[in-house]
C-alpha positions as CSV (number, residue, x, y, z in Angstrom):
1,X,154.2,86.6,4.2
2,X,152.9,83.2,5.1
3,X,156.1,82.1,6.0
4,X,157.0,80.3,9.8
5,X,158.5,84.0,10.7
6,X,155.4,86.2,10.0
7,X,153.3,84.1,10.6
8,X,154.6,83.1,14.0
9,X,154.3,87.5,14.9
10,X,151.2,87.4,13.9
11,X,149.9,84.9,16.3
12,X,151.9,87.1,19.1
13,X,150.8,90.5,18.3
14,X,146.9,89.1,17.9
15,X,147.1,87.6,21.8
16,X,148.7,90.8,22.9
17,X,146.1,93.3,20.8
18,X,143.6,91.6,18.7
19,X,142.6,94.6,17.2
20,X,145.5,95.6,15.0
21,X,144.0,94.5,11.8
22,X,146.8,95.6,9.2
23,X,149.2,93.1,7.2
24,X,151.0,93.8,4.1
25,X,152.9,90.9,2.2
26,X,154.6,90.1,-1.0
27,X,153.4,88.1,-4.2
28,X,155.3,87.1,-6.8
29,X,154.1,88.0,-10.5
30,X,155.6,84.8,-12.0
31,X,154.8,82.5,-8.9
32,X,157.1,79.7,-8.1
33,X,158.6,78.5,-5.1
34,X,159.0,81.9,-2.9
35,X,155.2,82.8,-3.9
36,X,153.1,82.1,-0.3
37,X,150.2,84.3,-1.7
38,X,147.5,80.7,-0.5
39,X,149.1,80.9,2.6
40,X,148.6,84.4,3.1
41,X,145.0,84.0,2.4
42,X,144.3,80.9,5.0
43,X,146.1,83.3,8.2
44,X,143.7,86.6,6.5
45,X,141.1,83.9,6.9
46,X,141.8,82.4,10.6
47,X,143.0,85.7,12.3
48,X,140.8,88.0,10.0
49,X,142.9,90.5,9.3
50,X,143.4,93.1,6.6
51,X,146.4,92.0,4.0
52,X,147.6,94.5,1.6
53,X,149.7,92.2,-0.9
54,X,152.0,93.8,-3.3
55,X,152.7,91.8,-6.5
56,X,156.1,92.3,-7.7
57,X,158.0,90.7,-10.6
58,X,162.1,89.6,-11.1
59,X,162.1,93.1,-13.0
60,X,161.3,95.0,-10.1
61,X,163.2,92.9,-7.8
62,X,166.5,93.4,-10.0
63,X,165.6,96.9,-10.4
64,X,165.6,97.6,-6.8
65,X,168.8,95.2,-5.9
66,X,171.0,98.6,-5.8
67,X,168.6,100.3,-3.5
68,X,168.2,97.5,-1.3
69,X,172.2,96.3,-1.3
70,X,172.4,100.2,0.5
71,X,170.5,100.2,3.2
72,X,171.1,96.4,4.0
73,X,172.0,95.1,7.4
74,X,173.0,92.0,6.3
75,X,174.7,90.0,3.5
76,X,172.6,89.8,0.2
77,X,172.2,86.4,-0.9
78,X,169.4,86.6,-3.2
79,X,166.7,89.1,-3.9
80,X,164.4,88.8,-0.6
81,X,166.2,92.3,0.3
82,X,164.6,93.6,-2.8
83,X,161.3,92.5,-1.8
84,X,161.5,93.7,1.5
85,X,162.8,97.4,0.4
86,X,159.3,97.4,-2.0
87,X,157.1,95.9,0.7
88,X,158.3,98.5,3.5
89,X,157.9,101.4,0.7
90,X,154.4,99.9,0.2
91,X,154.0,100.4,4.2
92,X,155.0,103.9,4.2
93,X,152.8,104.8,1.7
94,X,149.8,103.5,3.5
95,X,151.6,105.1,7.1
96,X,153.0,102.7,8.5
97,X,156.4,103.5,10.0
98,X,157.0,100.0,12.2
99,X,157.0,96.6,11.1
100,X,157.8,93.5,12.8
101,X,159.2,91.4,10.0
């Protein structure tokens, strides 16, 4: 995302190896508060990376609530697990196992 968190990693992993180019982050659909999609684009800009951003809406997020509630480490308080369990299948897809998060 283009949150503190992420964006915080991806400052440490481009001083340790400036080559790994690959990112993957959420959008929302329906925008609002949680959506950091201009953020996203100004660290693709400054650390020119590669960002794969999946677009999801409320329906997929509700849809995959069950899924996500499952393999949860953690309490669910609102539907960021949702997100996540979308974003990491996105990963996979493209072969990534590992993501620092």
């Amino acid at each position: 995302s283009g949150g503190w968190d992420s964006s915080i990693i991806l400052d440490l992993v481009q001083e340790i190896n400036p080559n790994i180019k690959n990112c993957f982050s959420i959008s929302f659909k329906d925008g609002g508060l949680y959506d950091e999609l201009e953020l996203i684009s100004i660290l693709k800009k400054h650390y020119n990376v590669n960002v794969e951003v999946l677009s999801v809406s409320v329906e997929d997020l509700v849809n995959n609530f069950e899924e996500s509630i499952y393999h949860a480490e953690d309490v669910a308080v609102n539907m960021h697990m949702s997100a996540k369990l979308l974003l990491f299948k996105e990963m996979k897809k493209n072969g990534f196992n590992v993501s620092l998060s």
